[in-house]
N, CA, C and O atoms as a GROMACS GRO file, in nm:
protein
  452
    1UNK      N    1  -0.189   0.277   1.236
    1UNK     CA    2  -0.193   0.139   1.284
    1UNK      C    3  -0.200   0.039   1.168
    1UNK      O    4  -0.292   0.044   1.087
    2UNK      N    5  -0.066  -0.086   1.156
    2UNK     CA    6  -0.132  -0.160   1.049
    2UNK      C    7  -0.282  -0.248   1.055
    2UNK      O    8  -0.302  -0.335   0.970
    3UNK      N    9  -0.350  -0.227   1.126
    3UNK     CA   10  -0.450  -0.302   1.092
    3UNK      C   11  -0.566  -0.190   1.003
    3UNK      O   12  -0.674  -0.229   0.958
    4UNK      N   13  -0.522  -0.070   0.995
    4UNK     CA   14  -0.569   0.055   0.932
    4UNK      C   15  -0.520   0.024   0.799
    4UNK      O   16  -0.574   0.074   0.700
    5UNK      N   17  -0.414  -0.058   0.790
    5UNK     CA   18  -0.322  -0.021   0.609
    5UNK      C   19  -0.432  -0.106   0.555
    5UNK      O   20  -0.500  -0.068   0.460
    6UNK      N   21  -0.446  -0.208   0.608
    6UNK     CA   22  -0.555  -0.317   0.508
    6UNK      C   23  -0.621  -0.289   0.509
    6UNK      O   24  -0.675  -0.322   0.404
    7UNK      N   25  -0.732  -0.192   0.609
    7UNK     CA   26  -0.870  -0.157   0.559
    7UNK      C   27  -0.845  -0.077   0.482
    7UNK      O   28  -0.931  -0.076   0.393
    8UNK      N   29  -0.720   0.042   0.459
    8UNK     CA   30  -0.752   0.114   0.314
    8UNK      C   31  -0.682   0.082   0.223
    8UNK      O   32  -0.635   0.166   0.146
    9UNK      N   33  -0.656  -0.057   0.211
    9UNK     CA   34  -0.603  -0.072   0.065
    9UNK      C   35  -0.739  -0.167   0.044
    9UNK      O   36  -0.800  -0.118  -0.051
   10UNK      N   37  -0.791  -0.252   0.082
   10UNK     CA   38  -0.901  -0.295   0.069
   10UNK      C   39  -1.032  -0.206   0.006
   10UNK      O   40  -1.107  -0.244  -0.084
   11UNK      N   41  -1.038  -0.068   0.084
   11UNK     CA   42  -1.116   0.038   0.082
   11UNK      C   43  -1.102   0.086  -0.105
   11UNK      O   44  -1.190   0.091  -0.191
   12UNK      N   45  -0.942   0.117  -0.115
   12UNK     CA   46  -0.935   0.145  -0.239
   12UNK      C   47  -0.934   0.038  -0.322
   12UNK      O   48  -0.973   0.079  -0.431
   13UNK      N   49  -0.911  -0.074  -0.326
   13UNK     CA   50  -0.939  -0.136  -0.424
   13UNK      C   51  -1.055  -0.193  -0.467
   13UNK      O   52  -1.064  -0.244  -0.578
   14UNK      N   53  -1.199  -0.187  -0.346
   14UNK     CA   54  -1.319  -0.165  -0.330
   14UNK      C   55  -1.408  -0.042  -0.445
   14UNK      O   56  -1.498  -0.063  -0.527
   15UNK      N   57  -1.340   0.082  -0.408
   15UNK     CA   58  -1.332   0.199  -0.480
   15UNK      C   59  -1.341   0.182  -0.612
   15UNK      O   60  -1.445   0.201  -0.674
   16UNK      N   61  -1.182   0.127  -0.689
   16UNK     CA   62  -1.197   0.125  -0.778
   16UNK      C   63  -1.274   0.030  -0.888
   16UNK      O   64  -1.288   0.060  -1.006
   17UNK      N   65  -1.321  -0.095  -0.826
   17UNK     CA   66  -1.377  -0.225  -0.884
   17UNK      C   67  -1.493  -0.149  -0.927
   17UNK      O   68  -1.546  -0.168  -1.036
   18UNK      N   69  -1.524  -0.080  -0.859
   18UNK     CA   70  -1.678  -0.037  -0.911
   18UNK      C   71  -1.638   0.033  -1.055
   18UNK      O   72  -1.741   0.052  -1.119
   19UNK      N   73  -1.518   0.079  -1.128
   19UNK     CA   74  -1.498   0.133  -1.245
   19UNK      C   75  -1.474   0.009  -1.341
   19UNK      O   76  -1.516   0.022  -1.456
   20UNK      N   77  -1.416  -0.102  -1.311
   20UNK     CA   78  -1.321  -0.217  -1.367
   20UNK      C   79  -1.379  -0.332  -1.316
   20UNK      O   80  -1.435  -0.311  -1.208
   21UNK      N   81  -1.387  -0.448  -1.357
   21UNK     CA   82  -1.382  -0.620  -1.343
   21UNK      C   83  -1.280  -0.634  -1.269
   21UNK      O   84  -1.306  -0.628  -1.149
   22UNK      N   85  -1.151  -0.653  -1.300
   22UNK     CA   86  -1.071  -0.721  -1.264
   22UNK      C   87  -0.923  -0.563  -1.265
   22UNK      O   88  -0.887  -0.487  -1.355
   23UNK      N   89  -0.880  -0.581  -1.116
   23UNK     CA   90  -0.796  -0.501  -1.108
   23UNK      C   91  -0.662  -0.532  -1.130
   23UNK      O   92  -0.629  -0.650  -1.118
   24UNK      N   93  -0.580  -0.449  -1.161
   24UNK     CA   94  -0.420  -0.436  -1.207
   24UNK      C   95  -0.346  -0.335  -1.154
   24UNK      O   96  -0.408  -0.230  -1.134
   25UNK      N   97  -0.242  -0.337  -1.127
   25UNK     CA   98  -0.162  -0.242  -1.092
   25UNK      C   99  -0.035  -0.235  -1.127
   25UNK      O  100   0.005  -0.348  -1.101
   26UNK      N  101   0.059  -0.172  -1.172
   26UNK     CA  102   0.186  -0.200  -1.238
   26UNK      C  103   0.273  -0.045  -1.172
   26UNK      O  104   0.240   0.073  -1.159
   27UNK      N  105   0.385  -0.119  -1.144
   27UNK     CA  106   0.499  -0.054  -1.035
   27UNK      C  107   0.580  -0.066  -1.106
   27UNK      O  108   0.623  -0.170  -1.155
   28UNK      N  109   0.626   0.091  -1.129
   28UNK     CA  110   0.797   0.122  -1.228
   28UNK      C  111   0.888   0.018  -1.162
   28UNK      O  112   0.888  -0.002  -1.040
   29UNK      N  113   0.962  -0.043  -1.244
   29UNK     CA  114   1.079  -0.125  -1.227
   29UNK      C  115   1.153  -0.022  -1.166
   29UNK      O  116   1.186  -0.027  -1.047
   30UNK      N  117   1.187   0.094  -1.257
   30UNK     CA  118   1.312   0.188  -1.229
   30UNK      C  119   1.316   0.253  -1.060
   30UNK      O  120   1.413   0.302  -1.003
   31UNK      N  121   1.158   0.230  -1.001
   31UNK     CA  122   1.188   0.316  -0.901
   31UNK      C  123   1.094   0.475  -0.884
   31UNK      O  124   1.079   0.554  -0.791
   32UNK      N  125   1.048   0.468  -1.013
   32UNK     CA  126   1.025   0.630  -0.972
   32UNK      C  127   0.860   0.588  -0.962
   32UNK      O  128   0.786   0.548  -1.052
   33UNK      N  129   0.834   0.609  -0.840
   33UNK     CA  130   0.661   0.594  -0.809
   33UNK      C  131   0.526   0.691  -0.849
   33UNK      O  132   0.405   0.676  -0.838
   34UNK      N  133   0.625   0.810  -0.906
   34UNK     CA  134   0.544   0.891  -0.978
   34UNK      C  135   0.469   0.795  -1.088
   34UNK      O  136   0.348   0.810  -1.102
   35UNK      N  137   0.549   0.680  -1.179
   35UNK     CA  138   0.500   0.619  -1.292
   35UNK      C  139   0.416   0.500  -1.238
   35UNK      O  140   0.355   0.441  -1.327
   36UNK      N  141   0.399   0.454  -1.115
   36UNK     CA  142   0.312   0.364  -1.056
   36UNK      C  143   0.178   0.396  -1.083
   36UNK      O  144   0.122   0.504  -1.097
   37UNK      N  145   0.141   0.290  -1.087
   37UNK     CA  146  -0.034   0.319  -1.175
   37UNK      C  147  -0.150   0.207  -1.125
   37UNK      O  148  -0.114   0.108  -1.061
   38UNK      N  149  -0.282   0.229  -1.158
   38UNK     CA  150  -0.334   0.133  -1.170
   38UNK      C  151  -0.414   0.104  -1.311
   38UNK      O  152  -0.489   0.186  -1.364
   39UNK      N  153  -0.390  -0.002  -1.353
   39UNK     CA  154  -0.418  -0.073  -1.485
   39UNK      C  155  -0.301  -0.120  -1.522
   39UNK      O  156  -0.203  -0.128  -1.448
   40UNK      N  157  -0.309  -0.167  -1.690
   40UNK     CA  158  -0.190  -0.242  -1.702
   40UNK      C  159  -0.094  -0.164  -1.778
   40UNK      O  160  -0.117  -0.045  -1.802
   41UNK      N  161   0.002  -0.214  -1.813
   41UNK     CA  162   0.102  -0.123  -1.829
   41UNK      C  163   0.246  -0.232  -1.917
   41UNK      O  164   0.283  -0.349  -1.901
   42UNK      N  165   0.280  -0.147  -1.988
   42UNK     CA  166   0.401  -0.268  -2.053
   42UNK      C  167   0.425  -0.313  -1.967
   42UNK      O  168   0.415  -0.250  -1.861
   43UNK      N  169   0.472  -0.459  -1.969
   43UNK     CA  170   0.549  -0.605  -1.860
   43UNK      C  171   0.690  -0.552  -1.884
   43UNK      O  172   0.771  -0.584  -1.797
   44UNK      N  173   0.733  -0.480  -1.981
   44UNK     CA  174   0.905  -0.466  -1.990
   44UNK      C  175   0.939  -0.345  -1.892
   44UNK      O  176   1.038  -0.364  -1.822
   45UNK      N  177   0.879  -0.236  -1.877
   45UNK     CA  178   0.895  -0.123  -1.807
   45UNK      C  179   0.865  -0.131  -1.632
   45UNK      O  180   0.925  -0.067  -1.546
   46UNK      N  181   0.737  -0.243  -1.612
   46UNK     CA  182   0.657  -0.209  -1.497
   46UNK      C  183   0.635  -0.352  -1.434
   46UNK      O  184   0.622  -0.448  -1.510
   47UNK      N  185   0.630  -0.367  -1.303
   47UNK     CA  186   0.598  -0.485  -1.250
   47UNK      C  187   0.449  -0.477  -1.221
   47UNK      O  188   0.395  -0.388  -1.156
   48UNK      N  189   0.384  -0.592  -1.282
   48UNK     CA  190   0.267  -0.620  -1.264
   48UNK      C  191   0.142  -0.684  -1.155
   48UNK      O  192   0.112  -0.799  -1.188
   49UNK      N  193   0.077  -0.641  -1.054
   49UNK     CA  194   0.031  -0.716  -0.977
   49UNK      C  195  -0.123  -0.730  -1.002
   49UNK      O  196  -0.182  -0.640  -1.062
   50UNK      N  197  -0.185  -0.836  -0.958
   50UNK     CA  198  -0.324  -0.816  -0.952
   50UNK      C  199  -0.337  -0.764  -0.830
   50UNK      O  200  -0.242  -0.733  -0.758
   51UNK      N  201  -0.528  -0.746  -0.782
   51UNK     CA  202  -0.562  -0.727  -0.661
   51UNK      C  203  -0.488  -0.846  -0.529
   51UNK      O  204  -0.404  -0.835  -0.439
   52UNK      N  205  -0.568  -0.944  -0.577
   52UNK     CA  206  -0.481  -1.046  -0.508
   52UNK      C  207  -0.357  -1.075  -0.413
   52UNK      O  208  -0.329  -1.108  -0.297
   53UNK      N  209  -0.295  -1.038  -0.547
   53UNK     CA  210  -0.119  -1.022  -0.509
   53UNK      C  211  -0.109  -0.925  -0.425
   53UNK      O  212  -0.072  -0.943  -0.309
   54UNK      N  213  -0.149  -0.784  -0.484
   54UNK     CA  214  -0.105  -0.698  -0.393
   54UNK      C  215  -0.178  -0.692  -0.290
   54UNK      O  216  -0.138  -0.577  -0.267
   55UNK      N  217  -0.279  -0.718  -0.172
   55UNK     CA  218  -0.305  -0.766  -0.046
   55UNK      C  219  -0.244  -0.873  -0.012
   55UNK      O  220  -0.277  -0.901   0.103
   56UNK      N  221  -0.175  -0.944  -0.052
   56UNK     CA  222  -0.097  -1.028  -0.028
   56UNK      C  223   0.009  -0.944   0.004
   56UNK      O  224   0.014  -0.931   0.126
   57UNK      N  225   0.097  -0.881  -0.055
   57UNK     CA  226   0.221  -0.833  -0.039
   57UNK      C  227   0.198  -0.703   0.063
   57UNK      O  228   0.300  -0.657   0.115
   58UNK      N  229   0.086  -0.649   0.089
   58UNK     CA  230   0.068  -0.561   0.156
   58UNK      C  231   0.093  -0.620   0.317
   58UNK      O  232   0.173  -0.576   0.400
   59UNK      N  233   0.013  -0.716   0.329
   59UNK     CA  234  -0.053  -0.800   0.453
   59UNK      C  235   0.172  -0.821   0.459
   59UNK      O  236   0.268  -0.755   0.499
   60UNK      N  237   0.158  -0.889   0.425
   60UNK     CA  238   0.331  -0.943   0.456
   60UNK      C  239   0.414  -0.800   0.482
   60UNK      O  240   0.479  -0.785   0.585
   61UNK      N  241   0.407  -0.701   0.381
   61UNK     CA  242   0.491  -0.565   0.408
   61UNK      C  243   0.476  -0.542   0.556
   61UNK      O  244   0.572  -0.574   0.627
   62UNK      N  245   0.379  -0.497   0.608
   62UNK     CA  246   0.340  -0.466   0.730
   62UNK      C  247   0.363  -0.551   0.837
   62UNK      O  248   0.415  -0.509   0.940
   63UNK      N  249   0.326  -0.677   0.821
   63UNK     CA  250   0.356  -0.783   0.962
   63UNK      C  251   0.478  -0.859   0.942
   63UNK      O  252   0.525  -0.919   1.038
   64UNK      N  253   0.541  -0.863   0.814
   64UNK     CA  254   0.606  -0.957   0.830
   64UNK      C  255   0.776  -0.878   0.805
   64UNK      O  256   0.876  -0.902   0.873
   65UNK      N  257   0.770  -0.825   0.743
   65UNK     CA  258   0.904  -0.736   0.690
   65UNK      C  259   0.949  -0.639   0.735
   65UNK      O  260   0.957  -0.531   0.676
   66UNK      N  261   0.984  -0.663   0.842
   66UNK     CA  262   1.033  -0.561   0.985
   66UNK      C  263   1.176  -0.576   0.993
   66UNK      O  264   1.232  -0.497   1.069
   67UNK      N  265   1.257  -0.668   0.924
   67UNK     CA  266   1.394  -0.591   0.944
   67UNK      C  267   1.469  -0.512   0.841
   67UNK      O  268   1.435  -0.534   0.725
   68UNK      N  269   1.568  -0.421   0.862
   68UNK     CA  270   1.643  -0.318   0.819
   68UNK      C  271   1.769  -0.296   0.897
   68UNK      O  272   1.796  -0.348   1.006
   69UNK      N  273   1.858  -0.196   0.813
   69UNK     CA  274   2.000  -0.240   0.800
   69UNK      C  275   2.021  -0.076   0.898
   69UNK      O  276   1.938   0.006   0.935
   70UNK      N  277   2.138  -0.081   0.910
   70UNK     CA  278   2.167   0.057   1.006
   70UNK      C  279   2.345   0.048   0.978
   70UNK      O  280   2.418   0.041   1.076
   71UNK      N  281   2.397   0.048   0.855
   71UNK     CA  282   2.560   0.002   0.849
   71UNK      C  283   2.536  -0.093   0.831
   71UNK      O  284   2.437  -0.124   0.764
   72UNK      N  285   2.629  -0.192   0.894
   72UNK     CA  286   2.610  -0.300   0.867
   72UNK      C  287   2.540  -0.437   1.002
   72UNK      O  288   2.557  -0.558   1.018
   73UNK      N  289   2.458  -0.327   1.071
   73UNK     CA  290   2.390  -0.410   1.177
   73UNK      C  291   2.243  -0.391   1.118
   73UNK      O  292   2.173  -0.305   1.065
   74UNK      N  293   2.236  -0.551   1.167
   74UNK     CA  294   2.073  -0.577   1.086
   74UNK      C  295   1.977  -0.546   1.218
   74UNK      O  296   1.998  -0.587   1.332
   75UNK      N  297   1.876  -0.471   1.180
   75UNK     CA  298   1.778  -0.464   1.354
   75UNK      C  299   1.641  -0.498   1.301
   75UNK      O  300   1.602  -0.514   1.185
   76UNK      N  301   1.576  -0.505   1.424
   76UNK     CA  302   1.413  -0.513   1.376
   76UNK      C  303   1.314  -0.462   1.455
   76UNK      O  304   1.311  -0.473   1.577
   77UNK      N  305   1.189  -0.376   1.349
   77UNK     CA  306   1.127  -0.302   1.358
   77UNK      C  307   1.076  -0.396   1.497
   77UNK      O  308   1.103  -0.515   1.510
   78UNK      N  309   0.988  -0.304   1.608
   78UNK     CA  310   0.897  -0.358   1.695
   78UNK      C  311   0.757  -0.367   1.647
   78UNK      O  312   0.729  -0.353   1.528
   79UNK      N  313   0.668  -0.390   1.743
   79UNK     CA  314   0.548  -0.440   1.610
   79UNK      C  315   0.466  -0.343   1.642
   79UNK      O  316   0.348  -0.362   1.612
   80UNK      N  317   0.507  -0.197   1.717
   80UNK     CA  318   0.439  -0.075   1.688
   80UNK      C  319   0.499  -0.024   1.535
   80UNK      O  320   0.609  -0.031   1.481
   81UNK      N  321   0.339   0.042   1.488
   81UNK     CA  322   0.406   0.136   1.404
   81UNK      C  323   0.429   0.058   1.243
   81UNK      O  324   0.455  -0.062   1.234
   82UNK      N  325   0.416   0.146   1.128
   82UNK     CA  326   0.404   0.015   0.997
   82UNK      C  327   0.547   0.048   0.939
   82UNK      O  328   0.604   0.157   0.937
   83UNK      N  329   0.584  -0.056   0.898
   83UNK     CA  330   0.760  -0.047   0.808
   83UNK      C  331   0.763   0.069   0.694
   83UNK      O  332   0.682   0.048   0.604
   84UNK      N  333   0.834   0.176   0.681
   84UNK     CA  334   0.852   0.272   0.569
   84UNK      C  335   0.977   0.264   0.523
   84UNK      O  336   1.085   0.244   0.579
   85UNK      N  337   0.941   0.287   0.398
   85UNK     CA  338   1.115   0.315   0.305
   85UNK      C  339   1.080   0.178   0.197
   85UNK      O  340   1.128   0.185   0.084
   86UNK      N  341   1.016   0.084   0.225
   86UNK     CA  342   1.018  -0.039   0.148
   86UNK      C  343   0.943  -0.002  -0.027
   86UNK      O  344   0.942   0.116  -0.062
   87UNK      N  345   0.895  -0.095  -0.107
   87UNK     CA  346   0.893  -0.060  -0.198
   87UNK      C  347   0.702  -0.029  -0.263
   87UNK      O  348   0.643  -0.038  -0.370
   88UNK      N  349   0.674   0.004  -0.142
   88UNK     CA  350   0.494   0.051  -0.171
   88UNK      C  351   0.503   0.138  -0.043
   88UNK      O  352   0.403   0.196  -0.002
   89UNK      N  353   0.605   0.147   0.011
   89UNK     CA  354   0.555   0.253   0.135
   89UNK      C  355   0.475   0.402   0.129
   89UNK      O  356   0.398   0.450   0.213
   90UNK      N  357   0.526   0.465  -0.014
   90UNK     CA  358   0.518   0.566  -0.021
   90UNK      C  359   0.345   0.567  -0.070
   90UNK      O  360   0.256   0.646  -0.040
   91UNK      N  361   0.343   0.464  -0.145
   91UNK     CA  362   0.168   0.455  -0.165
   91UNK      C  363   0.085   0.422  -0.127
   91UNK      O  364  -0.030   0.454  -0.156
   92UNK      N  365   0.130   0.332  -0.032
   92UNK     CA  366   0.003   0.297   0.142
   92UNK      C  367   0.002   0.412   0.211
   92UNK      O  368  -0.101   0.460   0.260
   93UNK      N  369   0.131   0.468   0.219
   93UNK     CA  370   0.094   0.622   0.293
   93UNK      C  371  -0.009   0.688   0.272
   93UNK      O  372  -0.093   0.727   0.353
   94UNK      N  373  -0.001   0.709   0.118
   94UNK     CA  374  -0.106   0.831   0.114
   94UNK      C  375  -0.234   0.761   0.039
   94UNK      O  376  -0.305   0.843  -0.020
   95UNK      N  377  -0.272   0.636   0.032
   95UNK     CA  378  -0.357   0.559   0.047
   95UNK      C  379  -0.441   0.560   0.188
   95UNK      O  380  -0.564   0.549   0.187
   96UNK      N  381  -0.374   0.573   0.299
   96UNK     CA  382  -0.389   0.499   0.398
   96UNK      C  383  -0.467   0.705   0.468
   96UNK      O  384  -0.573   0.716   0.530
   97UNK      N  385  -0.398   0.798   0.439
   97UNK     CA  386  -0.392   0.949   0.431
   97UNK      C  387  -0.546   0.962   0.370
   97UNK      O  388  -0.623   1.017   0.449
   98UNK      N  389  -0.601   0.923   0.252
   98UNK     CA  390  -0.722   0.953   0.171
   98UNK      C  391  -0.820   0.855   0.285
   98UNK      O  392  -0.922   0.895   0.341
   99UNK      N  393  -0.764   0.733   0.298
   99UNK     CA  394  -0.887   0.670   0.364
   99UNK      C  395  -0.960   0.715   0.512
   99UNK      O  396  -1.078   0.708   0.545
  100UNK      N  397  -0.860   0.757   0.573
  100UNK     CA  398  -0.868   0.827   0.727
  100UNK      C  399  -0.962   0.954   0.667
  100UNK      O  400  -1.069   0.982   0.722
  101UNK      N  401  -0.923   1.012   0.573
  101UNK     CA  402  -0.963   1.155   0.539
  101UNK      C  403  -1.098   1.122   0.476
  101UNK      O  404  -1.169   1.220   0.498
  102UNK      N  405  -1.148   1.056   0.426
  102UNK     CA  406  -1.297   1.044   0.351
  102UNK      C  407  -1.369   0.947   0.489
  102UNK      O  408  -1.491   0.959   0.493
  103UNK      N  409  -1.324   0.877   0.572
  103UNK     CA  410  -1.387   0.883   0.745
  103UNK      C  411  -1.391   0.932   0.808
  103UNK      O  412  -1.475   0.910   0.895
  104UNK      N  413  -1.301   1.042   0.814
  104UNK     CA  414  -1.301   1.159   0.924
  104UNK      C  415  -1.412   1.265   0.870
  104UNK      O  416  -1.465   1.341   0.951
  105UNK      N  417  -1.453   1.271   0.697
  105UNK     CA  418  -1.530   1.343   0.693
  105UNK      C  419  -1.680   1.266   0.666
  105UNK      O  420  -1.790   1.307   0.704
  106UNK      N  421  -1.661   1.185   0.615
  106UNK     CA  422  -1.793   1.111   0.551
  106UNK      C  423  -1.838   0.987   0.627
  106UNK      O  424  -1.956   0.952   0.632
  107UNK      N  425  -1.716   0.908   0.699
  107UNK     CA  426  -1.757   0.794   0.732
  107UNK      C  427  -1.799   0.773   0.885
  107UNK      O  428  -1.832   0.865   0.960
  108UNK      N  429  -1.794   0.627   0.922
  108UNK     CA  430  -1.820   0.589   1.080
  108UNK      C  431  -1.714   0.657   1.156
  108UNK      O  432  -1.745   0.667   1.275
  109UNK      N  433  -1.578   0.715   1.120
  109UNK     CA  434  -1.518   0.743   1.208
  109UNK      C  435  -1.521   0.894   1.222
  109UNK      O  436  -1.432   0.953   1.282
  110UNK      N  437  -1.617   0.952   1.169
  110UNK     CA  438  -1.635   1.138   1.183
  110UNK      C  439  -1.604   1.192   1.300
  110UNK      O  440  -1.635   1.124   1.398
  111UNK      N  441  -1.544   1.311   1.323
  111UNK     CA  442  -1.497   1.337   1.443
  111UNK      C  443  -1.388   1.276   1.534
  111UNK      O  444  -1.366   1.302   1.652
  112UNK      N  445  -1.337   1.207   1.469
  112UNK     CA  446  -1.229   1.112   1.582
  112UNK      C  447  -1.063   1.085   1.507
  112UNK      O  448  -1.062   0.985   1.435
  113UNK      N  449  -1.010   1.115   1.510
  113UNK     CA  450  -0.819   1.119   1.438
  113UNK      C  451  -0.739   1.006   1.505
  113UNK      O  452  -0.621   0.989   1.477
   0.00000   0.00000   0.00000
């Protein structure tokens, strides 16, 4: 459910503040999300976000960026269900995968999927 994506990107970036002041995150230009990180990272190689930004861009990924191409007919997502394929999908996934999983075992939501 997207109202689940923001509590665990919130969750993790909660997480990590307790290591860091001020968070960073930097996303391969090229594409390959293996090199996606958090901290900073050359500006020539990697796109840079703060915390900020990226709940910002998260909040919009999810509610707002629902259309996609099929050929050349444009359609749009319904407002079940969160947009995949875009360009953080693959890391809210399994963001979103750890947060369910450390509630299902540790948190308020124990016992319940």
């Amino acid at each position: 459910p997207k109202h689940e994506v923001l509590k665990a990107v919130a969750w993790g970036c909660t997480t990590l503040r307790k290591r860091q002041k001020v968070l960073w995150f930097a996303i391969a230009k090229g594409g390959l999300k293996n090199l996606d990180r958090c901290g900073m990272a050359t500006s020539e190689d990697f796109y840079m976000f703060s915390e900020e930004e990226l709940m910002r861009f998260v909040d919009f990924d999810i509610y707002l960026n629902k259309l996609f191409t099929v050929g050349p007919v444009i359609m749009e997502q319904g407002d079940k269900g969160v947009p995949i394929g875009g360009f953080i999908s693959a890391q809210i996934a399994e963001l979103w995968a750890i947060w369910r999983e450390h509630h299902l075992i540790w948190g308020s939501h124990k016992g319940h999927t």
